[in-house]
The first five atom37 places (N, CA, C, CB, O) and aatype in JSON, in Angstrom:
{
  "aatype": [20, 20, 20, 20, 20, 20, 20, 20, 20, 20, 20, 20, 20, 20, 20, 20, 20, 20, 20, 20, 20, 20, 20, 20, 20, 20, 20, 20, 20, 20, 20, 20, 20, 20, 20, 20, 20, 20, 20, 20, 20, 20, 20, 20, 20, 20, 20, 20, 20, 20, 20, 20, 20, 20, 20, 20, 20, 20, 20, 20, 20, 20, 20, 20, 20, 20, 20, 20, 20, 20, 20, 20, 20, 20, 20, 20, 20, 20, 20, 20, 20, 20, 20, 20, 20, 20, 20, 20, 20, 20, 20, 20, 20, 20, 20, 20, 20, 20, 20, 20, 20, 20, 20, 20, 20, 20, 20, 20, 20, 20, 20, 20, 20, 20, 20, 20, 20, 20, 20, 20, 20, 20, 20, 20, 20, 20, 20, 20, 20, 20, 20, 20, 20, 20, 20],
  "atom_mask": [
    [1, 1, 1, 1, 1],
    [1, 1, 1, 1, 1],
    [1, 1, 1, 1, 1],
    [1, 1, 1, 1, 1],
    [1, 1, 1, 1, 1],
    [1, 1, 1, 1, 1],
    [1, 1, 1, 1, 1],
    [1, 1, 1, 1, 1],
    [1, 1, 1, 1, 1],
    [1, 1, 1, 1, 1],
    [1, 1, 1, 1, 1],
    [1, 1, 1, 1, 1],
    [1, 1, 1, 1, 1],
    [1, 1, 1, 1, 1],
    [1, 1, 1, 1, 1],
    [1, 1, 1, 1, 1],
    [1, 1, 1, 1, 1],
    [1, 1, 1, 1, 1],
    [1, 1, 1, 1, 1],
    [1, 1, 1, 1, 1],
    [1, 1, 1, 1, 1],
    [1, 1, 1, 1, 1],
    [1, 1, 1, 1, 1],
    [1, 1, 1, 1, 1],
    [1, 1, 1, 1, 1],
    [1, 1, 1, 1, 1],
    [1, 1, 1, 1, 1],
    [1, 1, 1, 1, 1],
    [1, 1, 1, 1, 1],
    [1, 1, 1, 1, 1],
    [1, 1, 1, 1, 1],
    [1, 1, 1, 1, 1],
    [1, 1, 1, 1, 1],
    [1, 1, 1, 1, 1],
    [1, 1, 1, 1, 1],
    [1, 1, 1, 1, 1],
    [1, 1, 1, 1, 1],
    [1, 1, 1, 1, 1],
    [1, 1, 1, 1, 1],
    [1, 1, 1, 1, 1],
    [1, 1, 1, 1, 1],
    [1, 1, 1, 1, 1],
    [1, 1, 1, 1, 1],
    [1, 1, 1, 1, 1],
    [1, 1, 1, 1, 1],
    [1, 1, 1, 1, 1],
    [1, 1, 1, 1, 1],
    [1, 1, 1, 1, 1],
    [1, 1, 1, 1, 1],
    [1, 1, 1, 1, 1],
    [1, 1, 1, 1, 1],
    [1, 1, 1, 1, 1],
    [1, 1, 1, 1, 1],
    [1, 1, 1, 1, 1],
    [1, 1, 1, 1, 1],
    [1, 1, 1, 1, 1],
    [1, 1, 1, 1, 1],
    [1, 1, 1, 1, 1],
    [1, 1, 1, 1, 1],
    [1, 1, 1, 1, 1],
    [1, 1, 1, 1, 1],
    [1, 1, 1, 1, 1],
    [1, 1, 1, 1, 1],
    [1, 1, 1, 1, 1],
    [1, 1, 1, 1, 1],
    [1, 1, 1, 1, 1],
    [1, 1, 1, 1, 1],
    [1, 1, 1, 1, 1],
    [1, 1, 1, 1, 1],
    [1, 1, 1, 1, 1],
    [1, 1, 1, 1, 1],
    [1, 1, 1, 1, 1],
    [1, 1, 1, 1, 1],
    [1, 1, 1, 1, 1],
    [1, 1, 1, 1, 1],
    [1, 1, 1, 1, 1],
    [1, 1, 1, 1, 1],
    [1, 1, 1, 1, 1],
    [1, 1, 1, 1, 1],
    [1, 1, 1, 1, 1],
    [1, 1, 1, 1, 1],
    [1, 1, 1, 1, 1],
    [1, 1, 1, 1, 1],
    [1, 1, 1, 1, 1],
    [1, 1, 1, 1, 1],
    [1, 1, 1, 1, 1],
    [1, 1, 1, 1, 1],
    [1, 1, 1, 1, 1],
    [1, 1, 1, 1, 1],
    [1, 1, 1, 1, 1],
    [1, 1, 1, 1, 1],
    [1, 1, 1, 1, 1],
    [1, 1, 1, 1, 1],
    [1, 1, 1, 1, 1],
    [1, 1, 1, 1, 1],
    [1, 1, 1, 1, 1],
    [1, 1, 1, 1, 1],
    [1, 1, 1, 1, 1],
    [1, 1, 1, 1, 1],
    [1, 1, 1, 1, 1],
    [1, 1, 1, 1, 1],
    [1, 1, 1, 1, 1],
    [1, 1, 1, 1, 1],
    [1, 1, 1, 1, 1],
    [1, 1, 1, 1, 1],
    [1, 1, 1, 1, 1],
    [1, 1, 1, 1, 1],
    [1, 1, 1, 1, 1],
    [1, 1, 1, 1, 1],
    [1, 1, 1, 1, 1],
    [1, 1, 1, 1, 1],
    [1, 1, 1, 1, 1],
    [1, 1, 1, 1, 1],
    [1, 1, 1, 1, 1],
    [1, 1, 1, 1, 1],
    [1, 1, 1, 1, 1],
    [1, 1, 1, 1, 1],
    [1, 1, 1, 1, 1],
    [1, 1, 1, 1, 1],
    [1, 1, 1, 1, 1],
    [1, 1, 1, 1, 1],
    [1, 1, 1, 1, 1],
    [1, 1, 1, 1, 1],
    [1, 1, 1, 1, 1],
    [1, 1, 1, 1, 1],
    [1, 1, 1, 1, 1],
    [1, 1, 1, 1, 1],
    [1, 1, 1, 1, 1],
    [1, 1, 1, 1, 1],
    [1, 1, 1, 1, 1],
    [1, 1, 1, 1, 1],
    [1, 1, 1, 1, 1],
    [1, 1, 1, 1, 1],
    [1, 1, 1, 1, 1],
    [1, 1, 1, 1, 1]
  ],
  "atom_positions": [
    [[-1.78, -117.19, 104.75], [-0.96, -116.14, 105.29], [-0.52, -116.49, 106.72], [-1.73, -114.8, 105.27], [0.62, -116.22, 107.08]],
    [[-1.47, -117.14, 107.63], [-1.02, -117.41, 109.03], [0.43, -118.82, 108.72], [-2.75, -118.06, 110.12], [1.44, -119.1, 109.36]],
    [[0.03, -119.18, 107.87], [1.31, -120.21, 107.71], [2.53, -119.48, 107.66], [1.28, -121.11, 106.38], [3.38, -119.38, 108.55]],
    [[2.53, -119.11, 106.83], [3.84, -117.67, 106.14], [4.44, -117.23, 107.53], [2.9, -115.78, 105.16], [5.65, -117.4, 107.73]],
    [[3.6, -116.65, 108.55], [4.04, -116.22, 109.49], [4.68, -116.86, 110.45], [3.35, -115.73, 109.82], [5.86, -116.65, 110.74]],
    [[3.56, -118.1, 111.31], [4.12, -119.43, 111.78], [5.43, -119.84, 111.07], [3.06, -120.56, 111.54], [6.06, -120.45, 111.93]],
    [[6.22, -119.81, 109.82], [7.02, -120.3, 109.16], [8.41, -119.49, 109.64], [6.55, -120.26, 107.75], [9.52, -119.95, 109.92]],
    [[7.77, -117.66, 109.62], [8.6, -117.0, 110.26], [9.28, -117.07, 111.59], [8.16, -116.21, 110.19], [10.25, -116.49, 112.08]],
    [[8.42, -118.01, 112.03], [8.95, -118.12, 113.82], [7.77, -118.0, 114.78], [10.08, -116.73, 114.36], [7.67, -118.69, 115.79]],
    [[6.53, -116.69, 114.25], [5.56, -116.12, 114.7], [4.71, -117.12, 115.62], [4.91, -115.55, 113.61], [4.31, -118.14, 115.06]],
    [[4.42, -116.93, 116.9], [3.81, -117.92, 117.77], [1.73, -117.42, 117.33], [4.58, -117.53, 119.89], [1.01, -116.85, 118.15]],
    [[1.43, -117.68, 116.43], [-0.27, -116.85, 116.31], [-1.0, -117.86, 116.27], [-0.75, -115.85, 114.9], [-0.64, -118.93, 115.79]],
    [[-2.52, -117.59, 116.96], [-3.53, -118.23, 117.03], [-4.52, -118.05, 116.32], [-3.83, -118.22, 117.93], [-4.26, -117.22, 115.45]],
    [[-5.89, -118.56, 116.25], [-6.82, -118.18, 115.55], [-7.63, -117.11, 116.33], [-7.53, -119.3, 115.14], [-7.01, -117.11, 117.39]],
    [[-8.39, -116.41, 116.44], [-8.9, -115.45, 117.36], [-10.25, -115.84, 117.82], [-8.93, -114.1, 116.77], [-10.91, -116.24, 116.86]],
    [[-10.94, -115.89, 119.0], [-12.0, -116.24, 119.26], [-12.73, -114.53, 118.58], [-12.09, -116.83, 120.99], [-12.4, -113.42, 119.0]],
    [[-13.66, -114.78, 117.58], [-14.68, -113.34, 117.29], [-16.14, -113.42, 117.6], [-14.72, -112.91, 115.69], [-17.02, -112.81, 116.98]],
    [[-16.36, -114.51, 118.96], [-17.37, -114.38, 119.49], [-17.65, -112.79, 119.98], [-17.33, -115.38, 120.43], [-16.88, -112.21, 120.74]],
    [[-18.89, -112.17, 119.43], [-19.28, -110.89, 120.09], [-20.01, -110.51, 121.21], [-19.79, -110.35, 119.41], [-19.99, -109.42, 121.77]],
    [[-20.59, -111.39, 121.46], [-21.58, -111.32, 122.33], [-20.91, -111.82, 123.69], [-22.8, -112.14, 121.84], [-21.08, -111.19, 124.74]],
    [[-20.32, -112.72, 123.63], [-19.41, -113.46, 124.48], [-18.26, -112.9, 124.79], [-19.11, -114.59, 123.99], [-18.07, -112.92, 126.01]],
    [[-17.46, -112.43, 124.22], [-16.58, -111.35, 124.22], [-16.73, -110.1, 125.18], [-16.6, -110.91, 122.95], [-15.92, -109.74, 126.04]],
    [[-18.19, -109.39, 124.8], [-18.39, -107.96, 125.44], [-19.03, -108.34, 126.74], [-19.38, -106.85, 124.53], [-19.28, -107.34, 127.42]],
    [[-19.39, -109.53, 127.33], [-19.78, -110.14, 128.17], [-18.35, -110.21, 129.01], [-20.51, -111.33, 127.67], [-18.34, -109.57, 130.06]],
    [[-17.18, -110.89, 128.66], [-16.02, -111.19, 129.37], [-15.17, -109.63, 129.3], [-15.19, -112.61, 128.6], [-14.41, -109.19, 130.17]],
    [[-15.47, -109.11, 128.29], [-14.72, -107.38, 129.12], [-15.53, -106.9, 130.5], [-15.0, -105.65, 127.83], [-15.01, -106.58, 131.57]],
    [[-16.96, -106.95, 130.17], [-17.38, -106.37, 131.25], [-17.19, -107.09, 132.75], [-18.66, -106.14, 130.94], [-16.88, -106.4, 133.72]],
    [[-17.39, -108.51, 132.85], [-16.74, -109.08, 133.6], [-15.42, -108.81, 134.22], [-16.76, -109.9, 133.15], [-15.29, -108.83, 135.45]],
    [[-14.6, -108.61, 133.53], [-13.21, -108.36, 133.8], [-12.98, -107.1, 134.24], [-12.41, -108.59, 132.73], [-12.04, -106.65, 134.89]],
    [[-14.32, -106.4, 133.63], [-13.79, -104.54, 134.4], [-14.5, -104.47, 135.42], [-14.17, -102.89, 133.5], [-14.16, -103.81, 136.4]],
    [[-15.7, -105.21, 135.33], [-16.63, -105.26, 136.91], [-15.68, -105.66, 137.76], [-18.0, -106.41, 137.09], [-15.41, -104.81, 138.61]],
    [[-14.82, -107.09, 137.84], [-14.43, -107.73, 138.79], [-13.02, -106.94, 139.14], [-14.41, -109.22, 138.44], [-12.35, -107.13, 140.16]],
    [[-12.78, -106.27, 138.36], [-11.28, -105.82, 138.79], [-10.36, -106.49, 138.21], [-10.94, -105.95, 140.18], [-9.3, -106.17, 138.76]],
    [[-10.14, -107.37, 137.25], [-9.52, -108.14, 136.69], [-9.33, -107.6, 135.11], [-10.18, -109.38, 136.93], [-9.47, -108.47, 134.26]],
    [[-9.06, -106.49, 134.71], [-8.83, -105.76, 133.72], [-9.53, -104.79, 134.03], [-9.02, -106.24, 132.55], [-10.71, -104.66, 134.36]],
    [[-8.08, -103.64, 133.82], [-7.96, -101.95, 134.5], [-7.48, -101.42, 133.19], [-6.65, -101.55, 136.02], [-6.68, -101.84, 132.35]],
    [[-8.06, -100.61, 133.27], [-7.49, -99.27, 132.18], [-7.01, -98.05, 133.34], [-9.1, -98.47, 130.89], [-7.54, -97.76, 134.42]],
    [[-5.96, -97.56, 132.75], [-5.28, -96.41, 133.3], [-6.34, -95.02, 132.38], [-3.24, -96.53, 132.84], [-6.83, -94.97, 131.25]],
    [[-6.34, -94.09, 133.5], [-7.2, -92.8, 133.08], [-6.37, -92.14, 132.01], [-7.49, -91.68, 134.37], [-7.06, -91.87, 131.02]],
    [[-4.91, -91.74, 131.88], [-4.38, -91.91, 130.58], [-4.65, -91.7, 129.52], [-4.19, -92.64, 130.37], [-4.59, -90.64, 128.91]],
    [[-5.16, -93.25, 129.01], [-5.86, -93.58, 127.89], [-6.95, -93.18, 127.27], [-6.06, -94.45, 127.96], [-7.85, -93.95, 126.94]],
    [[-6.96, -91.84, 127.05], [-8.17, -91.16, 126.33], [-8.8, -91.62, 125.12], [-7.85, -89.94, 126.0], [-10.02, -91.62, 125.19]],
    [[-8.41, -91.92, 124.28], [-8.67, -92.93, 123.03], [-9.35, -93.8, 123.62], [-7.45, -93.62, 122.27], [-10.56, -93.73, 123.4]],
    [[-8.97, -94.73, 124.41], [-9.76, -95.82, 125.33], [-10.83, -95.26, 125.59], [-9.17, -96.29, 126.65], [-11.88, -95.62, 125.07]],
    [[-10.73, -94.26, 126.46], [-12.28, -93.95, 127.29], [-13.07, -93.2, 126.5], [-12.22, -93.09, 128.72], [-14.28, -93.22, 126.74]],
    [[-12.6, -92.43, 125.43], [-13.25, -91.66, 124.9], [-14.53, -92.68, 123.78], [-12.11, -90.63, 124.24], [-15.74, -92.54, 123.56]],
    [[-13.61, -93.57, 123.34], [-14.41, -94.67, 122.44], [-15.41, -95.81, 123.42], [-13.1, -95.67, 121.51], [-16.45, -96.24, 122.93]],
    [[-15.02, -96.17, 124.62], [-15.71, -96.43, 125.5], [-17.17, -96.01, 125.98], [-15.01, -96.26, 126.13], [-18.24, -96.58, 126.19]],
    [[-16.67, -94.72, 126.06], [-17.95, -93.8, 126.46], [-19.24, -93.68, 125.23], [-17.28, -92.11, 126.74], [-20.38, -93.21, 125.25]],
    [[-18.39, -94.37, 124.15], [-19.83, -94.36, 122.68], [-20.15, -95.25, 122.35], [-19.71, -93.87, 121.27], [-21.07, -95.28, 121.53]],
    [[-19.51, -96.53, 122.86], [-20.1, -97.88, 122.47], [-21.08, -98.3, 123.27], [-19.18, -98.92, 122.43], [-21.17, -98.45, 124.49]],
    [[-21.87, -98.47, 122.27], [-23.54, -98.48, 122.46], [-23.9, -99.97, 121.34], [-24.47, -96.53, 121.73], [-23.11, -100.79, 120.87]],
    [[-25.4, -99.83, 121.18], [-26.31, -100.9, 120.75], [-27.09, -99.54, 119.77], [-27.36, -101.92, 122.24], [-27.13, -98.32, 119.96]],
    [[-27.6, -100.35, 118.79], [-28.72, -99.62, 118.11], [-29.48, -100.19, 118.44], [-28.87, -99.41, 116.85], [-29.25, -101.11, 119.22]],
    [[-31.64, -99.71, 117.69], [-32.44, -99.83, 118.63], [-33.02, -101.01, 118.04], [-33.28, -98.67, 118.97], [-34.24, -101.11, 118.1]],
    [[-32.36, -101.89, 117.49], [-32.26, -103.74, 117.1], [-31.23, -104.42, 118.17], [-31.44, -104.13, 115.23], [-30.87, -105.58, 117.97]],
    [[-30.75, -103.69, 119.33], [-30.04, -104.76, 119.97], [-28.11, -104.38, 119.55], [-30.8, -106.47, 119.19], [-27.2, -104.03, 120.31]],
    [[-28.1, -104.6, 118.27], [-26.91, -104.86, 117.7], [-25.99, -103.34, 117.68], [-27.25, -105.54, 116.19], [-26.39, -102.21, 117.4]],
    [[-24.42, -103.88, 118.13], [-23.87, -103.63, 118.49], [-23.29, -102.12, 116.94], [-23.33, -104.91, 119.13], [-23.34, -102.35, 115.74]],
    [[-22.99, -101.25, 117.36], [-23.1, -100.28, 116.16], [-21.35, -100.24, 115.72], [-23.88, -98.5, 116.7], [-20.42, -99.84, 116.43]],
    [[-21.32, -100.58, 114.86], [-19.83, -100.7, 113.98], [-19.08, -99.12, 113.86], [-20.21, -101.36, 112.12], [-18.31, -98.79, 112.95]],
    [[-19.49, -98.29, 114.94], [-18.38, -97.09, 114.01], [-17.67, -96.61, 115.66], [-19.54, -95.22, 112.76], [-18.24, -96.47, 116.74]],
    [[-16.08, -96.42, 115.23], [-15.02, -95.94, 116.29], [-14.96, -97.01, 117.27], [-15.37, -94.53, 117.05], [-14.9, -96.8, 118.48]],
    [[-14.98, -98.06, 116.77], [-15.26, -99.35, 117.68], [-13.47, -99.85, 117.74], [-16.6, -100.77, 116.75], [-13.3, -100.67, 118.64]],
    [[-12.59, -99.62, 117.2], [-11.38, -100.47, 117.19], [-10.58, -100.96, 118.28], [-10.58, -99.91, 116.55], [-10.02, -102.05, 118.39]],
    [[-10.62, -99.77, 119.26], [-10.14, -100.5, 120.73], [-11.0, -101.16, 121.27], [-9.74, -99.66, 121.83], [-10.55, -101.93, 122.11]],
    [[-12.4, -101.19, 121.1], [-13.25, -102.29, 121.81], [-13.12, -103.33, 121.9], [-14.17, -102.46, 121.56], [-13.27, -104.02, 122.92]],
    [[-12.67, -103.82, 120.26], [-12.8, -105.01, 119.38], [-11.47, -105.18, 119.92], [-13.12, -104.95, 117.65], [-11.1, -106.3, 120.28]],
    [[-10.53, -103.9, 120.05], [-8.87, -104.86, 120.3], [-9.14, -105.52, 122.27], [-6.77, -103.09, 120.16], [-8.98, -106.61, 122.84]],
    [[-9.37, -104.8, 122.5], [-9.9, -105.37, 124.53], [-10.9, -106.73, 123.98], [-11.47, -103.61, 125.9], [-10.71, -107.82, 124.52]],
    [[-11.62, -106.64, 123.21], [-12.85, -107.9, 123.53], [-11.7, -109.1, 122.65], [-15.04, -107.55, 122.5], [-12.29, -110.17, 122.76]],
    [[-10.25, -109.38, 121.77], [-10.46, -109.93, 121.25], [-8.76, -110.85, 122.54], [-10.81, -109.39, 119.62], [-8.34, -112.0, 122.67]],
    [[-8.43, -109.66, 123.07], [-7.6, -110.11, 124.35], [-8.2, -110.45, 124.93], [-6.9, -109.46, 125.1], [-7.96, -111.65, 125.06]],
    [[-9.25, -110.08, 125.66], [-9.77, -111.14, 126.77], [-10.12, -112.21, 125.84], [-11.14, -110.65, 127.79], [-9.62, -113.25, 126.27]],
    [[-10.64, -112.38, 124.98], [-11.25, -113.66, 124.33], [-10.27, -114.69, 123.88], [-12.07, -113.3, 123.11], [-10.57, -115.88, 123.86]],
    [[-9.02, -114.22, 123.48], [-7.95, -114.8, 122.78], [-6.8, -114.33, 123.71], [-7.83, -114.33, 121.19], [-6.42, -115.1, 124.59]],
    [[-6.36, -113.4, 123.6], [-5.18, -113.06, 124.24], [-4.57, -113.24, 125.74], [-5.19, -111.97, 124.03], [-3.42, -112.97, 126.05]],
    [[-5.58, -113.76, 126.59], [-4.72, -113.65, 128.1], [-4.28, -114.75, 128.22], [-5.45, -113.31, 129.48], [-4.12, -114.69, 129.44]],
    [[-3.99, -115.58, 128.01], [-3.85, -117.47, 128.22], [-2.21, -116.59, 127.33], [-5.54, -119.28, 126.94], [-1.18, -116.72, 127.99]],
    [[-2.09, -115.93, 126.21], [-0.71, -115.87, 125.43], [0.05, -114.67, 126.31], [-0.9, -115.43, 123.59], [1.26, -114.78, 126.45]],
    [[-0.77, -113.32, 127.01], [0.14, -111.9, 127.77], [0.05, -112.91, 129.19], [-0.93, -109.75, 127.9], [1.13, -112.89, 129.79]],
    [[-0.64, -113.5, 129.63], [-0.32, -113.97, 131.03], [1.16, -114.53, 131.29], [-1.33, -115.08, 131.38], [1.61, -115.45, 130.6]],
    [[2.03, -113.82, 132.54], [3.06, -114.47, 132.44], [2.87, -115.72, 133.25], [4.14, -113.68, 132.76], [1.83, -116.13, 133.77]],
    [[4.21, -116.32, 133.28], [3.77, -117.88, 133.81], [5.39, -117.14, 135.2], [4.14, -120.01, 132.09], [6.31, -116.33, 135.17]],
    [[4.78, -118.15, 136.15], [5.5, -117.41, 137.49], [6.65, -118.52, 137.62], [4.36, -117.23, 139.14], [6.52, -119.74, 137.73]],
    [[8.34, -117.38, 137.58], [9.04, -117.84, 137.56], [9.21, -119.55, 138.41], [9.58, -116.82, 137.73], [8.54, -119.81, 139.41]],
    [[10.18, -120.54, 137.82], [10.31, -121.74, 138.98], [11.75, -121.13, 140.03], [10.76, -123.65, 138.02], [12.88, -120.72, 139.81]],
    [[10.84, -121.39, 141.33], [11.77, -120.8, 142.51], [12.45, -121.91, 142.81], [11.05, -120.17, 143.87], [12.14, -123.09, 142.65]],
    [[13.48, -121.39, 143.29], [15.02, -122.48, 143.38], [14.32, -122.87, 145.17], [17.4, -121.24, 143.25], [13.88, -122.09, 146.01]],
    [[14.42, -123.82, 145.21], [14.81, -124.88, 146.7], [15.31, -123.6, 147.68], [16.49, -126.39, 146.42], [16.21, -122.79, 147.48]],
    [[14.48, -123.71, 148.68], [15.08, -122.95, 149.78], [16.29, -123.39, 150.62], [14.1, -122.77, 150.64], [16.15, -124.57, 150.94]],
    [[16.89, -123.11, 150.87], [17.85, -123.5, 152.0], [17.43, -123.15, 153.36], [19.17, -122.88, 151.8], [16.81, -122.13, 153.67]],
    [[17.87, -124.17, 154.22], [17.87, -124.11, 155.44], [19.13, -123.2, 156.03], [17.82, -125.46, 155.86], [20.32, -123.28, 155.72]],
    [[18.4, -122.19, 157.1], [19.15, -121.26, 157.75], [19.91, -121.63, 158.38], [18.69, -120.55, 158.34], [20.83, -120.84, 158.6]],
    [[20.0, -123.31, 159.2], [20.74, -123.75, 160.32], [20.82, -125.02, 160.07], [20.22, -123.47, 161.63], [20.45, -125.9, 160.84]],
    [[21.32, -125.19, 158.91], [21.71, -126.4, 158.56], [23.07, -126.85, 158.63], [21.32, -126.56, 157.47], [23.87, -126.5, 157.76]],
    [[23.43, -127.69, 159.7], [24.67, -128.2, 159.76], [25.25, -128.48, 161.14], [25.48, -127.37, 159.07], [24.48, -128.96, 161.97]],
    [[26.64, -128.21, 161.51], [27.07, -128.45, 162.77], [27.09, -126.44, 163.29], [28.86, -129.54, 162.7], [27.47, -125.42, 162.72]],
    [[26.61, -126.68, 164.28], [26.2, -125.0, 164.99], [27.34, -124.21, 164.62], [26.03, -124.86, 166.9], [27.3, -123.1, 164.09]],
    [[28.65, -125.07, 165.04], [30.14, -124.26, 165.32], [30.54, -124.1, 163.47], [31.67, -125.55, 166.53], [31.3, -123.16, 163.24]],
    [[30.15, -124.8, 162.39], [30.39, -124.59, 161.11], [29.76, -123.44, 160.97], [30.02, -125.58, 160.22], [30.48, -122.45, 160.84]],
    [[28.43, -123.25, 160.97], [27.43, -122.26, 161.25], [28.17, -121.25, 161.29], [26.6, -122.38, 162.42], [28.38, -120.44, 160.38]],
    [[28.73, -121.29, 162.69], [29.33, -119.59, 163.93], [30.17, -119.08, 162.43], [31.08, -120.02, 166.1], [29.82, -118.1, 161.76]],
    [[31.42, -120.06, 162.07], [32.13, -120.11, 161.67], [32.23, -119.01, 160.15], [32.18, -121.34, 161.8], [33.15, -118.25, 159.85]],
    [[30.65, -119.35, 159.21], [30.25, -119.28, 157.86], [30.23, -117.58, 158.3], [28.69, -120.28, 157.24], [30.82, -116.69, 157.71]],
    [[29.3, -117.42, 159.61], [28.69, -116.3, 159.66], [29.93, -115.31, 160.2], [27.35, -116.43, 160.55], [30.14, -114.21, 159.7]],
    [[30.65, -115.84, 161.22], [32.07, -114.72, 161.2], [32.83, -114.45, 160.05], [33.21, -115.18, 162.08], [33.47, -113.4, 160.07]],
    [[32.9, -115.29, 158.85], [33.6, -115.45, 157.65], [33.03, -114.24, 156.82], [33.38, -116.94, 156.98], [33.72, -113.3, 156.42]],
    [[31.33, -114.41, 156.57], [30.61, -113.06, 156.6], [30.95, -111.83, 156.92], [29.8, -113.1, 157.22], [31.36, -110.9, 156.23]],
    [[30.66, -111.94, 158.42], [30.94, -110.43, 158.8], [32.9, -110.06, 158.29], [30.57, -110.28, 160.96], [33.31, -108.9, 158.24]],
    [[33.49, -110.83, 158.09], [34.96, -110.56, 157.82], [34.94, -109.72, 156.33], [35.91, -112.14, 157.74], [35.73, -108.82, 156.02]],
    [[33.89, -110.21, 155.55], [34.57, -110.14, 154.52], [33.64, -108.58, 153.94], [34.55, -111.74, 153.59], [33.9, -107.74, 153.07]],
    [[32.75, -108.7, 154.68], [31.64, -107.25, 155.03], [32.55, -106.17, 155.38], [30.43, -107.43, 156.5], [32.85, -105.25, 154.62]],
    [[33.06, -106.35, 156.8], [34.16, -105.39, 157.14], [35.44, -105.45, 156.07], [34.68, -105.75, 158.69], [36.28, -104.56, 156.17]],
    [[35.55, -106.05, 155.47], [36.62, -105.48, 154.81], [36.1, -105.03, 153.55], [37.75, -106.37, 154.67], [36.97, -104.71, 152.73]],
    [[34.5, -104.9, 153.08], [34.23, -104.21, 152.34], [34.06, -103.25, 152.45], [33.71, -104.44, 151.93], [34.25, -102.58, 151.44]],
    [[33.49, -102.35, 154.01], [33.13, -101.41, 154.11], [33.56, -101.33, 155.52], [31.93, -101.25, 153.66], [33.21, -101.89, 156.56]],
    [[34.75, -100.11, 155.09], [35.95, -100.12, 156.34], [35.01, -99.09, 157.18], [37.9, -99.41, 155.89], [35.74, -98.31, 157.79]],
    [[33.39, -98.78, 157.45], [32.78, -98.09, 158.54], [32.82, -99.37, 159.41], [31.25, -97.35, 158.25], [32.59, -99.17, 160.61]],
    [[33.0, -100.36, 159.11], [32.82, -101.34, 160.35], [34.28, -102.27, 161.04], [31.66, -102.51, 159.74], [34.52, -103.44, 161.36]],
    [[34.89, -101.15, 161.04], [36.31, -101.87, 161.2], [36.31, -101.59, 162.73], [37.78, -101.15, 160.23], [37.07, -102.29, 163.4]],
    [[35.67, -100.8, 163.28], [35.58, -100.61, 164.77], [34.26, -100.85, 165.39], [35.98, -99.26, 165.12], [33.87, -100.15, 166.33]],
    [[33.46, -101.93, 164.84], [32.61, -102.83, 165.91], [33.43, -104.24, 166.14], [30.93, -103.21, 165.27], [34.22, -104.84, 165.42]],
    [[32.97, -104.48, 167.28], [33.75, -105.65, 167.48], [32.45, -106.73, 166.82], [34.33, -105.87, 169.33], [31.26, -106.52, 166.6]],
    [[33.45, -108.12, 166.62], [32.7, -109.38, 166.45], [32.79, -110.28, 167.5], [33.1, -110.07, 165.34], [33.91, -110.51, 167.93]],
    [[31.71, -110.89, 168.07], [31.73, -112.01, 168.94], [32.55, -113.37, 168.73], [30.48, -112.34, 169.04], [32.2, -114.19, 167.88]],
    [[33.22, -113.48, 169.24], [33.93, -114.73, 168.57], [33.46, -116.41, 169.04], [35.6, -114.53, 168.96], [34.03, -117.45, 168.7]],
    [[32.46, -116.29, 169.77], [31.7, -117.24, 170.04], [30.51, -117.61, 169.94], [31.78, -117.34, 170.74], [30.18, -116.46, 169.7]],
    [[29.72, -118.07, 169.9], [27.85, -118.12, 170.1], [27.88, -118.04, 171.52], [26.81, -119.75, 169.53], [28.5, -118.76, 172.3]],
    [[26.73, -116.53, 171.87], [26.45, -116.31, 172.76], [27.58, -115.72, 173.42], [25.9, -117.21, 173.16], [28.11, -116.51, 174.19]],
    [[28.0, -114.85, 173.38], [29.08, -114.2, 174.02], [28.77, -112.54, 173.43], [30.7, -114.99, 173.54], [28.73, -112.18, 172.25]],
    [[28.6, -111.79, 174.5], [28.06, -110.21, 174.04], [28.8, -109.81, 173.16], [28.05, -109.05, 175.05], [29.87, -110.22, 172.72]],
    [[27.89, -108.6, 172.84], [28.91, -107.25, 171.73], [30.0, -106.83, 172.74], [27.83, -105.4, 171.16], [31.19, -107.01, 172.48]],
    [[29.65, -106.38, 173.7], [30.36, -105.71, 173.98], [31.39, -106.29, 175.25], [29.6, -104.67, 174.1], [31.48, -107.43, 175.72]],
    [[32.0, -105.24, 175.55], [33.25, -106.25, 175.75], [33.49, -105.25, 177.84], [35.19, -105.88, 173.87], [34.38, -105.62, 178.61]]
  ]
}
């Protein structure tokens, strides 16, 4: 059946169903702050609040389904929901070039600013580097 799916396009893995290891890495992850549940989620907390051990240790099989779905993401799933951080384009340099090209780019700017937004049709522009606002 996992073929069938894979065939469909489906990106699926096998699932880690370590248990012990599993309820070990939720708690980890909710101790450390590294997996949060929103208060919200009543279903969550409500099934939370009953998962327990019987008095052999072992983990008790009933209303367990979001447990098992949290223990089988951390175990399997974060390596596939983790996003991967976009690739950032090359910075440019702010003052790269000849100064007066520079003046030039940045009056071209403010030109084309003021003629987008005719509130600035009555500040003046410096027409030099280093030469005041005001006049």
């Amino acid at each position: 059946m996992l073929n069938q799916y894979r065939a469909l396009g489906l990106n699926l893995t096998i699932a880690n169903n370590a248990v012990e290891a599993g309820i070990y890495e939720v708690w980890s992850r909710l101790s450390s702050g590294r997996l949060k549940v929103f208060k919200t989620l009543q279903n969550f907390l409500s099934e939370f609040r009953i998962y327990r051990r019987d008095e052999k240790g072992k983990v008790v099989k009933s209303n367990d389904h979001l447990m098992d779905c949290v223990r089988y993401l951390c175990m399997s799933g974060i390596g596939v929901a983790a996003m991967r951080p976009r690739a950032q384009p090359e910075q440019q340099k702010l003052f790269a070039g000849d100064p007066h090209e520079i003046w030039k780019r940045h009056l071209a700017k403010q030109q084309a600013a003021e003629d987008y937004n005719p509130i600035w049709r009555d500040v003046e522009i410096p027409l030099q580097p280093g030469s005041s606002w005001r006049r």
